[in-house]
PQR file of N, CA, C, O and H, with PARSE charges and radii, in Angstrom:
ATOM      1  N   UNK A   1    -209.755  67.483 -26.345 -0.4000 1.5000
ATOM      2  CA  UNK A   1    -208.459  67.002 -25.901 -0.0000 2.0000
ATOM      3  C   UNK A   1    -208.634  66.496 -24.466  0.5500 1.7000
ATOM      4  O   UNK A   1    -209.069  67.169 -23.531 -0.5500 1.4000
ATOM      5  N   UNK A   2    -208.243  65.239 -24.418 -0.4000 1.5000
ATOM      6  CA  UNK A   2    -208.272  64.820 -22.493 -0.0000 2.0000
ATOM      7  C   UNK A   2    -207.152  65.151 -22.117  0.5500 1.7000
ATOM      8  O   UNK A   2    -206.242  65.722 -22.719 -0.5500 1.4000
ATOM      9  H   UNK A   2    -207.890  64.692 -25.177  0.4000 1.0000
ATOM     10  N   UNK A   3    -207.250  64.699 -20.878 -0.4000 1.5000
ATOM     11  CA  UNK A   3    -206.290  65.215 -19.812 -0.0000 2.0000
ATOM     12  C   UNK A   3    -204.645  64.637 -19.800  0.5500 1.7000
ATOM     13  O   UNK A   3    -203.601  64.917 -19.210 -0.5500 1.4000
ATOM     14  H   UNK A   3    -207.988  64.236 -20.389  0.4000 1.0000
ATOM     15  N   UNK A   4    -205.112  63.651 -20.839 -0.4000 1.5000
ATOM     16  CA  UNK A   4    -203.177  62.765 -21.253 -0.0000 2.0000
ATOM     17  C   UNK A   4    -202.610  63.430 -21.887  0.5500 1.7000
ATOM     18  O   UNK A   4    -201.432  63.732 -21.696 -0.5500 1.4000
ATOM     19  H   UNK A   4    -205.960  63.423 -21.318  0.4000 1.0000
ATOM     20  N   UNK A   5    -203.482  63.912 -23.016 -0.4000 1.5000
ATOM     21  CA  UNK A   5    -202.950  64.958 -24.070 -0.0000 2.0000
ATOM     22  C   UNK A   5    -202.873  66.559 -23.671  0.5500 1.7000
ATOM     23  O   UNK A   5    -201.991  67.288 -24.127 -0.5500 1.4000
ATOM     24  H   UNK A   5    -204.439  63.667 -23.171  0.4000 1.0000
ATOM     25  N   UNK A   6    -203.739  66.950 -22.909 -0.4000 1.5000
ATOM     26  CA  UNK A   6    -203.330  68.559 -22.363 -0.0000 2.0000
ATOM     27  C   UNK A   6    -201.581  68.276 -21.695  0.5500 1.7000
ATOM     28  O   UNK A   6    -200.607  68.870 -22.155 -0.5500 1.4000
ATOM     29  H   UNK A   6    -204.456  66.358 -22.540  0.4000 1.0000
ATOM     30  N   UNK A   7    -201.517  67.414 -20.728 -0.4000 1.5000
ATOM     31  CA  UNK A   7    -200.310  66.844 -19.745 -0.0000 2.0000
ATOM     32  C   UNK A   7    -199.348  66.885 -20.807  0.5500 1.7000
ATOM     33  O   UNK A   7    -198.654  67.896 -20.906 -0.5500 1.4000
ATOM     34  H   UNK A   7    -202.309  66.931 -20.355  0.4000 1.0000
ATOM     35  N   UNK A   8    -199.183  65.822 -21.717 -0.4000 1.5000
ATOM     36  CA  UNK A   8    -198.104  65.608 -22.912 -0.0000 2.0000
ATOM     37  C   UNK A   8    -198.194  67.274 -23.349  0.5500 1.7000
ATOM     38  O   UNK A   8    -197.084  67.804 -23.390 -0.5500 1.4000
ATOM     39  H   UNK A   8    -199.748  65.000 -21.637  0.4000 1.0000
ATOM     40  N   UNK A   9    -198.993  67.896 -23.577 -0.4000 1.5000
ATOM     41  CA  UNK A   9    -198.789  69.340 -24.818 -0.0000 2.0000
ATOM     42  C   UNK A   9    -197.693  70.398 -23.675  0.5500 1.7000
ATOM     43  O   UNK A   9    -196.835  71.218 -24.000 -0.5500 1.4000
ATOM     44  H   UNK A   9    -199.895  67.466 -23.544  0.4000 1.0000
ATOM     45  N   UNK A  10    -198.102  70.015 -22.437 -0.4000 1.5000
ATOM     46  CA  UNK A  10    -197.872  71.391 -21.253 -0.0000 2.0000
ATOM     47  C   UNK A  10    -195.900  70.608 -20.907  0.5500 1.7000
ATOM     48  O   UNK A  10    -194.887  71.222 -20.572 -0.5500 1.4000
ATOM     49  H   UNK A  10    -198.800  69.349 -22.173  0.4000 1.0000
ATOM     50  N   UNK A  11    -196.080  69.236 -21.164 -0.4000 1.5000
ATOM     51  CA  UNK A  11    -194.378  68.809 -20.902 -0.0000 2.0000
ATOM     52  C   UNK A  11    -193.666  69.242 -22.068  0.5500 1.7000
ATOM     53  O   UNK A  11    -192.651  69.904 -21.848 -0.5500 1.4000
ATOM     54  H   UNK A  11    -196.903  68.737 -21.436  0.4000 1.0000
ATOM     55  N   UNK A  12    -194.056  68.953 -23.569 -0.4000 1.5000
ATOM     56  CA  UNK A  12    -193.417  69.517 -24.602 -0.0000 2.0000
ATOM     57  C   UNK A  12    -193.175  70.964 -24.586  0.5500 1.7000
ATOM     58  O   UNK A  12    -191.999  71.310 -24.704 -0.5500 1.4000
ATOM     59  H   UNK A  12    -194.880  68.415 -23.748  0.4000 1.0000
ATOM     60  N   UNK A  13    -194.070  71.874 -24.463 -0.4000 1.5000
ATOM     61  CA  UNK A  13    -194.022  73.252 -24.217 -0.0000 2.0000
ATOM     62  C   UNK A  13    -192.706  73.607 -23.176  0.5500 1.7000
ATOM     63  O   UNK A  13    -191.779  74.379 -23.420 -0.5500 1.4000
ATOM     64  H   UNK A  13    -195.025  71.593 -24.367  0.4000 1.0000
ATOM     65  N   UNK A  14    -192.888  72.928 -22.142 -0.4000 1.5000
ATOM     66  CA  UNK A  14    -192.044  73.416 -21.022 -0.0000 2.0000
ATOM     67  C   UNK A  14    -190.588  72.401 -21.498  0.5500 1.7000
ATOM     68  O   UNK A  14    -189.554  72.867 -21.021 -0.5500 1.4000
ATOM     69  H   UNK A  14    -193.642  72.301 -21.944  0.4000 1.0000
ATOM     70  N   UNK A  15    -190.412  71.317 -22.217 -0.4000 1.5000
ATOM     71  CA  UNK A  15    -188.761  70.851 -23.319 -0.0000 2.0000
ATOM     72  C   UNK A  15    -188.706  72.047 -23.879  0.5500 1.7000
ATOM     73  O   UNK A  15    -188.114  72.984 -23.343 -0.5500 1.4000
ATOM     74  H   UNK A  15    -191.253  70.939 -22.605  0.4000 1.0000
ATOM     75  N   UNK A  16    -189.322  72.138 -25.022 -0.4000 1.5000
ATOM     76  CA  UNK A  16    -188.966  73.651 -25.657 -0.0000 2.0000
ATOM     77  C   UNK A  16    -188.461  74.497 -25.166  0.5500 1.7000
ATOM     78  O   UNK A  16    -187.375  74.843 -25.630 -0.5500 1.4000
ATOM     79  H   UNK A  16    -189.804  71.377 -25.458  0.4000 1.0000
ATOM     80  N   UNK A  17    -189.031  75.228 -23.981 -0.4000 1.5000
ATOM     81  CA  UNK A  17    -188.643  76.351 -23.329 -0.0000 2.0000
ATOM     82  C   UNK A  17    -187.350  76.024 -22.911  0.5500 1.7000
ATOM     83  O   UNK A  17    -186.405  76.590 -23.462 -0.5500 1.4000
ATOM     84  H   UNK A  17    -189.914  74.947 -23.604  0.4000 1.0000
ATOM     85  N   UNK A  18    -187.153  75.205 -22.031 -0.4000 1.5000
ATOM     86  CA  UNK A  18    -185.651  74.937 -21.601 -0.0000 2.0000
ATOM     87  C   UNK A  18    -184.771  74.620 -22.639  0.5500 1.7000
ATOM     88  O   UNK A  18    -183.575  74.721 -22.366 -0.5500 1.4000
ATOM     89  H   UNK A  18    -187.920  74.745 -21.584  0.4000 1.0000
ATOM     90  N   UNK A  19    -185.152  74.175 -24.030 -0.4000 1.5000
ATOM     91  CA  UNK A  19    -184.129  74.322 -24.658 -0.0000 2.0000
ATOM     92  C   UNK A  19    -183.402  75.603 -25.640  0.5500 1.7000
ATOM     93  O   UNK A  19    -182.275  75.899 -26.036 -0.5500 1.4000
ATOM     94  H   UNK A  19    -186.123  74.092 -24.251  0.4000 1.0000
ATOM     95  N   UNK A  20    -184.684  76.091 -25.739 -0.4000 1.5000
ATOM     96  CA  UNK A  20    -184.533  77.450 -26.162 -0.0000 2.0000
ATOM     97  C   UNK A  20    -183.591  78.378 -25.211  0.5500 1.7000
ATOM     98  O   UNK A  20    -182.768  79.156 -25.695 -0.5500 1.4000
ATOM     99  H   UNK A  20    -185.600  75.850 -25.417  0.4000 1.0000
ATOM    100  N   UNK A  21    -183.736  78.263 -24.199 -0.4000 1.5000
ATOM    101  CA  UNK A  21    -182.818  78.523 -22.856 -0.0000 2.0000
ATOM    102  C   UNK A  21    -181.544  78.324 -22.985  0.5500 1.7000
ATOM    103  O   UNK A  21    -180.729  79.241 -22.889 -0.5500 1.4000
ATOM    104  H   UNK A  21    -184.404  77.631 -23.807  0.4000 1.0000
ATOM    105  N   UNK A  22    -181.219  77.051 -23.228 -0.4000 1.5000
ATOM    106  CA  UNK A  22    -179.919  76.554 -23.054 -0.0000 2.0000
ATOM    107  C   UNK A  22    -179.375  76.912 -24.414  0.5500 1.7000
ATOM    108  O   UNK A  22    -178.147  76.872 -24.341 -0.5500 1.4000
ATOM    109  H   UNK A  22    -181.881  76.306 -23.305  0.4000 1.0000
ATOM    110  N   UNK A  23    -179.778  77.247 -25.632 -0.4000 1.5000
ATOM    111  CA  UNK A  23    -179.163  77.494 -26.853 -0.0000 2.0000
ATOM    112  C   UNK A  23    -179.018  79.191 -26.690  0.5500 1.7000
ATOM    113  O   UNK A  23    -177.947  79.679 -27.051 -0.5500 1.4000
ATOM    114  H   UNK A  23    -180.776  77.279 -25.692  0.4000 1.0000
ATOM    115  N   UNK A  24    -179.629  79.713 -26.380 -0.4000 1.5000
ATOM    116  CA  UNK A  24    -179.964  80.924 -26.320 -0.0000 2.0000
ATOM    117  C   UNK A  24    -178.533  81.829 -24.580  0.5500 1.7000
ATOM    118  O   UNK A  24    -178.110  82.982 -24.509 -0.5500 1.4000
ATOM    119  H   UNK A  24    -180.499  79.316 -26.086  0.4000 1.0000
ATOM    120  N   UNK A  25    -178.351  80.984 -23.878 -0.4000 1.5000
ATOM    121  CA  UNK A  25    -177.234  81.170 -23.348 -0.0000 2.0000
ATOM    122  C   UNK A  25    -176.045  80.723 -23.861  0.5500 1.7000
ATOM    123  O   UNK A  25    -175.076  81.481 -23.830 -0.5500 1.4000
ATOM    124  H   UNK A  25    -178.695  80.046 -23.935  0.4000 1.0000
ATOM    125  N   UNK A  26    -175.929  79.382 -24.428 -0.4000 1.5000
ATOM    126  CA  UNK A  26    -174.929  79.122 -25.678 -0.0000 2.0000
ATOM    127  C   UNK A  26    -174.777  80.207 -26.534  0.5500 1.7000
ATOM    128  O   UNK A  26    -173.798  80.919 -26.313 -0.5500 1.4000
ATOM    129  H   UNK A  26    -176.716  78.766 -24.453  0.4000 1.0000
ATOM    130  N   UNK A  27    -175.423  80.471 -27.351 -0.4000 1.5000
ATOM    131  CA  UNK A  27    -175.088  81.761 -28.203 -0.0000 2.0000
ATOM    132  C   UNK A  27    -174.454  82.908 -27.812  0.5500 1.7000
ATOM    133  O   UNK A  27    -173.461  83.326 -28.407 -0.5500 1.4000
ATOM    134  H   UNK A  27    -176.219  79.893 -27.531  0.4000 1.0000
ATOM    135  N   UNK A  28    -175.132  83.669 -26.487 -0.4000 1.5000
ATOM    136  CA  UNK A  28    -174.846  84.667 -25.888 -0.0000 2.0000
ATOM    137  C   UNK A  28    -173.242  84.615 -24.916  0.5500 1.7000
ATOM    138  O   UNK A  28    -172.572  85.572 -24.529 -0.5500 1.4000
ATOM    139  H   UNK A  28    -175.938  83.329 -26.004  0.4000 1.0000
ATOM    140  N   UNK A  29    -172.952  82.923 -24.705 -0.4000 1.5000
ATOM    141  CA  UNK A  29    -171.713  82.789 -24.071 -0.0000 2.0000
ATOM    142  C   UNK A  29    -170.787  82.877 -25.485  0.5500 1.7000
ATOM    143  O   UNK A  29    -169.977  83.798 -25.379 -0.5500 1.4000
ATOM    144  H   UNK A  29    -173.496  82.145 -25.019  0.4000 1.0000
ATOM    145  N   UNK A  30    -170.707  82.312 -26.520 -0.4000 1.5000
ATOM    146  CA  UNK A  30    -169.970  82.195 -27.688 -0.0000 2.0000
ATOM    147  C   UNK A  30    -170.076  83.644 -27.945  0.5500 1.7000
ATOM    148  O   UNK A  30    -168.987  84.125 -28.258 -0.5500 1.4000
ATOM    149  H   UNK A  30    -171.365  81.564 -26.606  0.4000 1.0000
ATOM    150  N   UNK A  31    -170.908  84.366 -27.915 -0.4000 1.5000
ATOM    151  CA  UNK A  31    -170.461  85.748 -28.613 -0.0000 2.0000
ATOM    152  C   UNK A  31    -169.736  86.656 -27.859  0.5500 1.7000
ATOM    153  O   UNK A  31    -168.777  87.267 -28.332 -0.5500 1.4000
ATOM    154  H   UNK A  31    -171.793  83.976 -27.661  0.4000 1.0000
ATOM    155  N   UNK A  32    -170.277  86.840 -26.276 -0.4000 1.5000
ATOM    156  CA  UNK A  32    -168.708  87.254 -25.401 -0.0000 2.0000
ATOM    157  C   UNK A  32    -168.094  87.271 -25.060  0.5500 1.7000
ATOM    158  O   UNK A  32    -167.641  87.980 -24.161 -0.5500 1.4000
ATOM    159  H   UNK A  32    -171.056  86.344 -25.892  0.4000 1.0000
ATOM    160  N   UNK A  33    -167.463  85.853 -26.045 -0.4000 1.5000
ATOM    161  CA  UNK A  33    -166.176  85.170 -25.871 -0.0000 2.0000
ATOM    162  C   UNK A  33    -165.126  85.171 -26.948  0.5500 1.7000
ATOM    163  O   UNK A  33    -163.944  84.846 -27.061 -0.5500 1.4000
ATOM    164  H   UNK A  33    -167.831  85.278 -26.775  0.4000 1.0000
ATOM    165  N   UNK A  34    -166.526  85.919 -28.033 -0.4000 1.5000
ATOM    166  CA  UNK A  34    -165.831  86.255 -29.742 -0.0000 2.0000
ATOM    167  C   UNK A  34    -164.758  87.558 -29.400  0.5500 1.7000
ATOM    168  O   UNK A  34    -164.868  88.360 -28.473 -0.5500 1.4000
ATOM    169  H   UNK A  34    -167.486  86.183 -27.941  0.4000 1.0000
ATOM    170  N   UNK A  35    -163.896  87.516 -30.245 -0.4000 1.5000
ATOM    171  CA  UNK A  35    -163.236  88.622 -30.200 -0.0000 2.0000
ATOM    172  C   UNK A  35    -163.123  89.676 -30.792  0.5500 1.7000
ATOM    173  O   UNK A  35    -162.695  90.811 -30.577 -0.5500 1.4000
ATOM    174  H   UNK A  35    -163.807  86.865 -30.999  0.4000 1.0000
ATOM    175  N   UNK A  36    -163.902  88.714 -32.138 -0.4000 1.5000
ATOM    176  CA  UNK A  36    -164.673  89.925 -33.231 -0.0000 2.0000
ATOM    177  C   UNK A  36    -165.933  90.076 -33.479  0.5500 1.7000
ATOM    178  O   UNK A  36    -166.252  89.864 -34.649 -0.5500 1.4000
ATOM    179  H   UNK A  36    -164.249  87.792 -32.313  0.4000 1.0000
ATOM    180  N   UNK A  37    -166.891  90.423 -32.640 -0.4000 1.5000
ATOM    181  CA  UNK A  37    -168.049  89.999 -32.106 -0.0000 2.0000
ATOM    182  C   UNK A  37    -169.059  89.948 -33.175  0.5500 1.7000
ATOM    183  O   UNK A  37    -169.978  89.150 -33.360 -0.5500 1.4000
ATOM    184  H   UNK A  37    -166.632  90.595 -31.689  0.4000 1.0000
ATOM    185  N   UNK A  38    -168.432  91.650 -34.262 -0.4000 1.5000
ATOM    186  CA  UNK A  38    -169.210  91.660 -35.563 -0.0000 2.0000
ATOM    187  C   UNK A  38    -169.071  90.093 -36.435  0.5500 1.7000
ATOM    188  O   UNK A  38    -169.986  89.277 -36.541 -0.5500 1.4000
ATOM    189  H   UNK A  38    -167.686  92.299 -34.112  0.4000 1.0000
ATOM    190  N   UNK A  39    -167.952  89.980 -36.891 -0.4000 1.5000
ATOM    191  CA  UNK A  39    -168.111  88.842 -37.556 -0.0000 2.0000
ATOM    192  C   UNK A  39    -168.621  87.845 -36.906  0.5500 1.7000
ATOM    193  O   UNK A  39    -169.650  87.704 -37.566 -0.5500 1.4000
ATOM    194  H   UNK A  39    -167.208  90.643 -36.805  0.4000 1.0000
ATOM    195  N   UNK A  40    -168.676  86.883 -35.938 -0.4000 1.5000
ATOM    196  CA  UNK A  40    -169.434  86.280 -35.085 -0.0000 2.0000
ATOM    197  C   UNK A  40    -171.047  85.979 -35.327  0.5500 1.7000
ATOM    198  O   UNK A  40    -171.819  85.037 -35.508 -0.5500 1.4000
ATOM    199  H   UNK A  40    -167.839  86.998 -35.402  0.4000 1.0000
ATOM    200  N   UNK A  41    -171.025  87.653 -35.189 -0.4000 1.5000
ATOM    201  CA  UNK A  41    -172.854  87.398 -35.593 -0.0000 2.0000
ATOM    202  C   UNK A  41    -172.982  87.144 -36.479  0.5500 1.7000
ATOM    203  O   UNK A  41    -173.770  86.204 -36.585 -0.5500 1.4000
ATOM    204  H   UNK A  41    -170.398  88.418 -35.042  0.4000 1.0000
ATOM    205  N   UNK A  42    -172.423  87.651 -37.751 -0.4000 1.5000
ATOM    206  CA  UNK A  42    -172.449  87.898 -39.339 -0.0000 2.0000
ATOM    207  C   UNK A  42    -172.065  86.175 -40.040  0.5500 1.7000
ATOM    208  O   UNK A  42    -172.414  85.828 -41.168 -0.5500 1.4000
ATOM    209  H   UNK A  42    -171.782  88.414 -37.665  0.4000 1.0000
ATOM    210  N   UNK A  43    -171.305  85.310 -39.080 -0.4000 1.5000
ATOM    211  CA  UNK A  43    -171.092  83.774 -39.481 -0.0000 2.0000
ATOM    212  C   UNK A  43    -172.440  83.565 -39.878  0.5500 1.7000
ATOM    213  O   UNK A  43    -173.380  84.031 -39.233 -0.5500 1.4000
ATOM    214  H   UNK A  43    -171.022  85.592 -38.163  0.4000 1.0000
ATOM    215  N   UNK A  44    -172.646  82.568 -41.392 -0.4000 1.5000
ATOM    216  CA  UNK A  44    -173.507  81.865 -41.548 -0.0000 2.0000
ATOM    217  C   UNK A  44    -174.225  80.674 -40.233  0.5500 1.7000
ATOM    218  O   UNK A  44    -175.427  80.514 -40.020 -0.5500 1.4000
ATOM    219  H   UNK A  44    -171.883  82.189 -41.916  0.4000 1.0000
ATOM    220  N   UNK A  45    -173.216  80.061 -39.601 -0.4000 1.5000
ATOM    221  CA  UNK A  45    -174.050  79.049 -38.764 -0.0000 2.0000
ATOM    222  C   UNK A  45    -174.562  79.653 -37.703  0.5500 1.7000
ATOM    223  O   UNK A  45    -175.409  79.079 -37.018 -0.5500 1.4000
ATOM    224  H   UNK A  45    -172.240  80.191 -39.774  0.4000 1.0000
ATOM    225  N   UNK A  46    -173.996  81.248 -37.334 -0.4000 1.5000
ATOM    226  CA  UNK A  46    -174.899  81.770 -36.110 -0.0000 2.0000
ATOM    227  C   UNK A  46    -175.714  82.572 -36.371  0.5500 1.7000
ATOM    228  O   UNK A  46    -176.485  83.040 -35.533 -0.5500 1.4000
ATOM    229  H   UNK A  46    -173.307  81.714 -37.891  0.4000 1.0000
ATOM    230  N   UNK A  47    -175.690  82.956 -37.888 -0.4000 1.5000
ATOM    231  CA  UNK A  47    -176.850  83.565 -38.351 -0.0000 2.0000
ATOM    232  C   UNK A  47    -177.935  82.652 -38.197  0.5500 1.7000
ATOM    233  O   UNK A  47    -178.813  83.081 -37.449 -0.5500 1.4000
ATOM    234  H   UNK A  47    -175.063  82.576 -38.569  0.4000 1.0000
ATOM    235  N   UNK A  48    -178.136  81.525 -38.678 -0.4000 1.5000
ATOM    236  CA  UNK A  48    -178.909  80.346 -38.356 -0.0000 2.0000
ATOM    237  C   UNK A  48    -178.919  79.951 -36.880  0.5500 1.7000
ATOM    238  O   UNK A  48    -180.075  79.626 -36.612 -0.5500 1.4000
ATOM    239  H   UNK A  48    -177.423  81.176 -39.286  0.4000 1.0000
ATOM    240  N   UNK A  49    -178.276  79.858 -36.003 -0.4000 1.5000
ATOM    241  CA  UNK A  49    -178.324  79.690 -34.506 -0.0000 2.0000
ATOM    242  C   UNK A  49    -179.180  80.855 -34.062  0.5500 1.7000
ATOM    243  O   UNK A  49    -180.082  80.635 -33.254 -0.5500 1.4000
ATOM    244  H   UNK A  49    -177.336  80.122 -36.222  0.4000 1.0000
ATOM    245  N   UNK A  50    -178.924  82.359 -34.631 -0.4000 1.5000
ATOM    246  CA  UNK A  50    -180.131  83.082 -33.978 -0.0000 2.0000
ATOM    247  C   UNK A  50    -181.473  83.304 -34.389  0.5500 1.7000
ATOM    248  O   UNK A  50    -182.283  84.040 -33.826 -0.5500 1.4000
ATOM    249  H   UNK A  50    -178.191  82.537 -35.288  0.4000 1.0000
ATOM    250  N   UNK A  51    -181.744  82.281 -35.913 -0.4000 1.5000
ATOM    251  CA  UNK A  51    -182.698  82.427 -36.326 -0.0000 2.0000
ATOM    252  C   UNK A  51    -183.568  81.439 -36.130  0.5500 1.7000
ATOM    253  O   UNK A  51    -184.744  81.360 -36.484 -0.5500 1.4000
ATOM    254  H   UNK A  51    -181.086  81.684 -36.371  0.4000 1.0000
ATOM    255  N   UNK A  52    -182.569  80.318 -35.246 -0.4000 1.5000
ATOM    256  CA  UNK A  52    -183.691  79.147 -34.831 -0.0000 2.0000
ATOM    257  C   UNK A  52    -184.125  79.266 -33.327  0.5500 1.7000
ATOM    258  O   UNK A  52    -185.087  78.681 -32.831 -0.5500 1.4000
ATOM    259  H   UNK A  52    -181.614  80.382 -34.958  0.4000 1.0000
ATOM    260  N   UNK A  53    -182.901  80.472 -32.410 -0.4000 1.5000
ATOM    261  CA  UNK A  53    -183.521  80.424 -31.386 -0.0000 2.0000
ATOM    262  C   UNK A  53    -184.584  81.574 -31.076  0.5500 1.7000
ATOM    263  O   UNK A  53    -185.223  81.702 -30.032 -0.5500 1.4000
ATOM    264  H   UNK A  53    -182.120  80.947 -32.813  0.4000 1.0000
ATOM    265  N   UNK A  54    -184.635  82.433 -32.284 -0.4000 1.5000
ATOM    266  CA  UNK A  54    -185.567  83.996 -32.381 -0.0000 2.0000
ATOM    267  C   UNK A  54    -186.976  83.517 -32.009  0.5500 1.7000
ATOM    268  O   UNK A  54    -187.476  84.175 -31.097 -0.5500 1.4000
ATOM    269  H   UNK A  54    -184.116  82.329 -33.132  0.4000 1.0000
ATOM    270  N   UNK A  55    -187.743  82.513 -32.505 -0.4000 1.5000
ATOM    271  CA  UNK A  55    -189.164  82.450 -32.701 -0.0000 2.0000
ATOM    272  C   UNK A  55    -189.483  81.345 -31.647  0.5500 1.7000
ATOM    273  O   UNK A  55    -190.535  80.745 -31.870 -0.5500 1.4000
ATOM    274  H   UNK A  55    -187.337  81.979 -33.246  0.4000 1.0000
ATOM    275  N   UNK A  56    -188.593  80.853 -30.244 -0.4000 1.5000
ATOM    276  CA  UNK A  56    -188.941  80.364 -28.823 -0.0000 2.0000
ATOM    277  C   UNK A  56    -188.701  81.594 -28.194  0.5500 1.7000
ATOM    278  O   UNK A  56    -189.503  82.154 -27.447 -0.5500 1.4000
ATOM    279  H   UNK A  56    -187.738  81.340 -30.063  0.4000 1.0000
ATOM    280  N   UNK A  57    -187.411  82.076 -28.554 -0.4000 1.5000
ATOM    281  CA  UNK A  57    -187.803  83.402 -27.486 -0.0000 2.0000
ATOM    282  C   UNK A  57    -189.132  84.179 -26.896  0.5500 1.7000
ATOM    283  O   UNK A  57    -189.538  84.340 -25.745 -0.5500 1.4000
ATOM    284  H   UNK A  57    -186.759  81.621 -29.161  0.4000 1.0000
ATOM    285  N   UNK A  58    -189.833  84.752 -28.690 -0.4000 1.5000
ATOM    286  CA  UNK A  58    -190.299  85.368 -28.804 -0.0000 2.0000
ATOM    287  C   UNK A  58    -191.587  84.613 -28.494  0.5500 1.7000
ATOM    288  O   UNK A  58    -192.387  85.465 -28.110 -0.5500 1.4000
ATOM    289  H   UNK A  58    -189.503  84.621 -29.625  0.4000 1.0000
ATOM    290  N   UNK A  59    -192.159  83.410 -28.483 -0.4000 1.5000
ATOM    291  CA  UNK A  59    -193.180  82.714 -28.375 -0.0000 2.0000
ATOM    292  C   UNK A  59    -192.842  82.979 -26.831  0.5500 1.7000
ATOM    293  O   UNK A  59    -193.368  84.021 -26.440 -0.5500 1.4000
ATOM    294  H   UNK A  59    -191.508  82.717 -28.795  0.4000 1.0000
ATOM    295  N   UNK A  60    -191.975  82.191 -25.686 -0.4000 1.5000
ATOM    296  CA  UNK A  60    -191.755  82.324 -24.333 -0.0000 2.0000
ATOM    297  C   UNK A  60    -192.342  83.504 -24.035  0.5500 1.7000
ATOM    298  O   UNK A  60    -193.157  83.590 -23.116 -0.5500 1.4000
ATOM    299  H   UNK A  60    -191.548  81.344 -26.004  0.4000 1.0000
ATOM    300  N   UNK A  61    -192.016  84.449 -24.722 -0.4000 1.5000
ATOM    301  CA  UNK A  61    -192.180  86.327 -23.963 -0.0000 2.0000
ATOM    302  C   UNK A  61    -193.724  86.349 -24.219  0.5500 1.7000
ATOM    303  O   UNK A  61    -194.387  86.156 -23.200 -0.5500 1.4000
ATOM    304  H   UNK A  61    -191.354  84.379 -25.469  0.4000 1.0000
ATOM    305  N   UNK A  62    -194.285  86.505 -25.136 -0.4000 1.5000
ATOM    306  CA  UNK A  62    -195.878  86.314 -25.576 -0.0000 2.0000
ATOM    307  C   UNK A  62    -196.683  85.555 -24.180  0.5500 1.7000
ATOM    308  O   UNK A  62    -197.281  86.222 -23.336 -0.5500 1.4000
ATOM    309  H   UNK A  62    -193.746  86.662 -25.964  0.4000 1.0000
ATOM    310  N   UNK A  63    -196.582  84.296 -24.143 -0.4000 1.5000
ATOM    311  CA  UNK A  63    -196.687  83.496 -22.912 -0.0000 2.0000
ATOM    312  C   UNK A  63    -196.989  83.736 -21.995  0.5500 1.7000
ATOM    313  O   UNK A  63    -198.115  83.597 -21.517 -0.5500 1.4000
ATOM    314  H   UNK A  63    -196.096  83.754 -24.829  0.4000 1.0000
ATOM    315  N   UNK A  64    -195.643  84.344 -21.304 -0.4000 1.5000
ATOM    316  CA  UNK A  64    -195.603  85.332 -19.926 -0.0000 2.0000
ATOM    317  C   UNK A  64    -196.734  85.818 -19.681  0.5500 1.7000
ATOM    318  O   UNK A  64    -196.890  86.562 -18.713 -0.5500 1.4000
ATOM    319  H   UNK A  64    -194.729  84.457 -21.692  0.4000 1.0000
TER
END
């Protein structure tokens, strides 16, 4: 791999991260703003919202 392509892999990595970020405070603002916090989580589309932001989290923390 040259040095265009390490550069491009290390900018995508670091999009990811910030977006994982910004969904991942989205979520966490929508849920302590729910009033029924159980159902909230239990919604199909945020069941899917935490299952797409679970595996950047968890890649980010590894990283570290």
């Amino acid at each position: 791999m040259d040095e265009k392509d390490a550069t491009l892999m290390r900018r995508l990595e670091q999009i990811e991260l910030w977006l994982t970020f910004f969904f991942l405070i989205d979520y966490i603002m929508y849920l302590y703003a729910s009033d029924q916090r159980t159902k909230h989580v239990m919604a199909p589309l945020n069941v899917i919202d935490f299952v797409t932001i679970l595996p950047g989290t968890v890649a980010a923390s590894l990283d570290a």
